[in-house]
N, C-alpha and C positions, 0 to 999 in steps of 0.2 A: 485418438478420439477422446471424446471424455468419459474418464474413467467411470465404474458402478462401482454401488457399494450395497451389498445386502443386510448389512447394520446401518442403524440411524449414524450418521456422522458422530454422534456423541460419543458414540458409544464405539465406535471403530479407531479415535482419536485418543487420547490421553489429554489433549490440549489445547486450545485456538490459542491463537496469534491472534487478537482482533485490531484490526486498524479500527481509529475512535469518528473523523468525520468523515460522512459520506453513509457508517457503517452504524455504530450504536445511536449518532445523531446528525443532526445536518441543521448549520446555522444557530446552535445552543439548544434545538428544541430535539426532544428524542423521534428517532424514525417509528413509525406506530409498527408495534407488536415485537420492537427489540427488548427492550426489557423481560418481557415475557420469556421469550422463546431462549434467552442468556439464564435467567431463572430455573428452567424444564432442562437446561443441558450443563449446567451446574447440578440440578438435581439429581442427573444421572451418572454423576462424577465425572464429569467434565472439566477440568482445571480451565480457567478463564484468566486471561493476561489481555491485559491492553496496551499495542504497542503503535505509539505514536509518534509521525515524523515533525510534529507540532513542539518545539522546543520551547514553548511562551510563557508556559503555566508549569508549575509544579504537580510533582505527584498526589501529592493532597489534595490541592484545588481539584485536579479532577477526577480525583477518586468521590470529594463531596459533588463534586458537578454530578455526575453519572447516578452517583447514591439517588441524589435527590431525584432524579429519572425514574425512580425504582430497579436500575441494573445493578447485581450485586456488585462489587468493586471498594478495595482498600487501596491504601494507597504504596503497598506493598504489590498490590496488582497491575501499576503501572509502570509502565517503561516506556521510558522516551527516547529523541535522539540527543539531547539534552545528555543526559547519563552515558548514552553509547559513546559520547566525542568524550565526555571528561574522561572517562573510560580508556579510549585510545590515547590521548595526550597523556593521563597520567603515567600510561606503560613506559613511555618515551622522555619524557620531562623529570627533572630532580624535584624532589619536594619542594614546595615552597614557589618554584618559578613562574614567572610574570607570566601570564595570557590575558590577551586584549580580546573582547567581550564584545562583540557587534550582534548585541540580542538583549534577551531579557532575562530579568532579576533571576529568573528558575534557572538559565544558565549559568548564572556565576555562581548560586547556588550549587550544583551539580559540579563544578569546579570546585569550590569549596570541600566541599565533600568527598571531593580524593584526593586534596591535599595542597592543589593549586590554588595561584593566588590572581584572581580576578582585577585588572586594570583598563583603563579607559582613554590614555593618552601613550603616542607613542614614546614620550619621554620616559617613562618608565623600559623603552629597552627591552619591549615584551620576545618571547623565545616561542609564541605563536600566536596566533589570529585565532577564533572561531567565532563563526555567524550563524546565527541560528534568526527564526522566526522572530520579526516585534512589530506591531502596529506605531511605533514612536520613532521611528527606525528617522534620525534625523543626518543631515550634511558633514555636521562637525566629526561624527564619532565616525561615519565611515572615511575621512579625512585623513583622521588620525589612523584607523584601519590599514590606509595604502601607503602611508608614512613608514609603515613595521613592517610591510610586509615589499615596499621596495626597498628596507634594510635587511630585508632577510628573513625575518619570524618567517614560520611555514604557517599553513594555511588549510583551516579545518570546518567544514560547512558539517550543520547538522542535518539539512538536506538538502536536497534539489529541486523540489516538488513544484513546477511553475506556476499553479494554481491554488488555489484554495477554495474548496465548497464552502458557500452559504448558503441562506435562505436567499438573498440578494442574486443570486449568481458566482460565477468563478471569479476572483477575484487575486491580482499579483501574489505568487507565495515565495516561500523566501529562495527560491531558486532563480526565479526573476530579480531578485533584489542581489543577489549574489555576484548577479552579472555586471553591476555596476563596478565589485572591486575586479573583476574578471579584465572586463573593459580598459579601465585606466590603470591597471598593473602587469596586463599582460601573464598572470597567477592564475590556475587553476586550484579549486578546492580538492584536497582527498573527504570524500564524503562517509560521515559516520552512520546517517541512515537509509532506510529501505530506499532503493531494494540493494545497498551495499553491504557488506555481512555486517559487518560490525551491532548493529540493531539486531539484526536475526540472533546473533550468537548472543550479545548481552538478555536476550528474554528466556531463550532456549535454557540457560544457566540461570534463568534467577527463578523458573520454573522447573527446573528438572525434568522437562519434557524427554520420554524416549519416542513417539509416536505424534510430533506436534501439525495443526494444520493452522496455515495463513485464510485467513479470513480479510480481502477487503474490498470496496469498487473502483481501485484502481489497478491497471495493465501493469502499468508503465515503473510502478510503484510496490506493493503488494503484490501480485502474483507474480513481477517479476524476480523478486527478492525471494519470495516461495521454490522457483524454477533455481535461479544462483545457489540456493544450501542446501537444494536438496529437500526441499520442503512439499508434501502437495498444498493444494491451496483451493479454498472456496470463493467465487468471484461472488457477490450478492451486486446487484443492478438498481443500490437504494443510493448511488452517490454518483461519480464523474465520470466513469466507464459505461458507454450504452450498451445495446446488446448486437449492434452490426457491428463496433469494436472488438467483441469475445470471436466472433466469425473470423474477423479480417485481420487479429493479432499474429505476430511471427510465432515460430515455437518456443522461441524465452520468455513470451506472456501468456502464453497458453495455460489457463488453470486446469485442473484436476474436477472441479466440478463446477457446475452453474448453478444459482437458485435466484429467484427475485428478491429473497430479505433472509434474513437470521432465522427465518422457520425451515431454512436449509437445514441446519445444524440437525433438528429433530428428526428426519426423513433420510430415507434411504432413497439412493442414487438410483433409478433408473438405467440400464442397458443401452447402449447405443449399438445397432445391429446394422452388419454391411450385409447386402446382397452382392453376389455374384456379377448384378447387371450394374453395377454404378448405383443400388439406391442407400441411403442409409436412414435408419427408421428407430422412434425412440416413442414410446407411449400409441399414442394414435396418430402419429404424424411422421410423413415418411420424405426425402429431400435428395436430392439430385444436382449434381453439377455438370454441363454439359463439356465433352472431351477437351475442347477447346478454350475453357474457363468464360465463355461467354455470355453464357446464360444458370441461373441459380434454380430451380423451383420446389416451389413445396406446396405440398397438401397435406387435408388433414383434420382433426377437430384433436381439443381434450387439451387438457395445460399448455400451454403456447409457449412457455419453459423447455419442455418437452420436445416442440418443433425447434427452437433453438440450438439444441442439444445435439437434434439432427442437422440440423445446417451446418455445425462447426464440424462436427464428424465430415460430410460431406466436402467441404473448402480444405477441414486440414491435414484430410486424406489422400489430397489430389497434389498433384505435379504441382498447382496454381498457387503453390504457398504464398501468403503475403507476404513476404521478405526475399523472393525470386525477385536477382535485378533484370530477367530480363521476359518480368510478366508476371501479373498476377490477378486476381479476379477483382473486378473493380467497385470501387466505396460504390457508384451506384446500382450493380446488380443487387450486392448485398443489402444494400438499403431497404431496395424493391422487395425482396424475398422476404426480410421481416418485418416490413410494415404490413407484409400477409398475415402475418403473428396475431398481430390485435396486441401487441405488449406494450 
């Protein structure tokens, strides 16, 4: 079930992990009352890392991005998957060796920077691939891309994340664009970010985290990567994960706690309580799933957070796990039980 905490998260933590879109902001503009709420859990001595599978920008740019937000953040605060791939290829590559770049400039950068040498055609003989995120993302260079890597280069995505939040909508992310050299090379990526360690472990270590917690609104991404290292994790419901997905997740997405926004961090976890009869009850709100995973219900008043809390307790308590091949409670009971929510 999901876990209590009787300290404010801040304060039970040494650390977040914060995933940056979805979470501190969505579509460039910041989510209302993140800034805040990153401020009040810094204040408590909270270590704040921001770790992103967005390889596009550099750590400055968005240490100044977020600055300018009023969230506190240097550029020593950030960590990308940018960093986590140059990171893996340097362990493995000699000084100095050719990697081809299907991303942007903050890529080759971060390459640079551990000693590789950034290239753009496969004439150069590169000794690997990495693709990472870029809105310029044109024909030629992924060309040259399946040129190296049906000669051989190995082949390193900074991540997989098929989407991308905006203000616009979800929109292709570089895991959809990935699939194009997937497609015509028959190459699969080892990936460097969330939710694969590589990312987890480059933050864990550049924060000295003993006690760290994953902060993000994605399953699939964030709290799965939380669940892989060992991490607990905060889902916040200000980005791409809804709140009938926290219900309906298997147990490698299952976070550790729920909240609506970043004013999680300051607050303490609420109880999730089973009854004897099949109920399970969280605040004012009490939830049920019937023996045969057919039917969901809840009642109830008072933070609808809360009733959430109970419904997952409820689904991920039962036989009916979402990731049972052969049965599971279905997207629309769940759907029906929390648009009882009001969330």
């Amino acid at each position: 079930m999901p876990a209590a905490s009787a300290d404010p998260l801040c304060q039970a933590y040494d650390a977040a992990l914060l995933d940056l879109d979805g979470v501190v902001y969505l579509g460039g503009k910041a989510v209302p009352g993140a800034a805040e709420a990153l401020g009040q859990a810094a204040a408590h001595g909270m270590r704040l890392a921001y770790v992103t599978n967005n390889a596009s920008r550099s750590p400055s740019a968005i240490a100044a991005q977020i600055s300018g937000m009023g969230v506190p953040a240097s550029a020593d605060d950030v960590v990308t998957s940018a960093q986590a791939a140059a990171r893996l290829l340097a362990g493995r590559l000699p000084a100095g060796s050719p990697v081809l770049v299907v991303g942007a400039i903050a890529l080759r950068i971060a390459l640079r920077e551990r000693g590789l040498r950034p290239v753009s055609v496969a004439a150069e003989h590169p000794l690997a691939v990495v693709q990472g995120y870029t809105p310029d993302l044109n024909y030629g260079l992924l060309t040259e891309a399946a040129l190296a890597l049906r000669a051989g280069a190995s082949f390193v995505a900074t991540n997989v994340d098929p989407t991308l939040p905006t203000q616009r909508g979800l929109q292709p992310g570089n895991g959809s664009l990935v699939q194009v050299l997937v497609t015509s090379t028959g190459r699969r990526p080892e990936v460097a970010g969330k939710p694969q360690p590589p990312l987890h472990v480059e933050a864990v270590q550049r924060t000295g985290a003993k006690r760290p917690l994953v902060v993000g609104d994605r399953l699939d991404t964030d709290i799965e990567g939380g669940v892989r290292n060992g991490a607990d994790s905060l889902l916040v419901l200000t980005g791409v994960s809804a709140p009938a997905d926290a219900v309906l997740a298997p147990p490698r997405q299952r976070p550790t706690y729920v909240a609506r926004d970043l004013d999680g961090l300051l607050a303490s976890q609420p109880e999730v309580r089973a009854s004897g009869d099949g109920e399970f009850a969280c605040g004012g709100w009490t939830a049920r799933l019937t023996a045969d995973g057919g039917k969901l219900e809840v009642s109830g008043s008072g933070d609808p957070v809360d009733g959430l809390r109970a419904l997952c307790g409820a689904v991920w308590s039962s036989d009916w796990s979402a990731d049972r091949p052969d049965g599971a409670v279905s997207p629309e009971v769940v759907t029906s039980a929390v648009d009882g929510l009001g969330l």
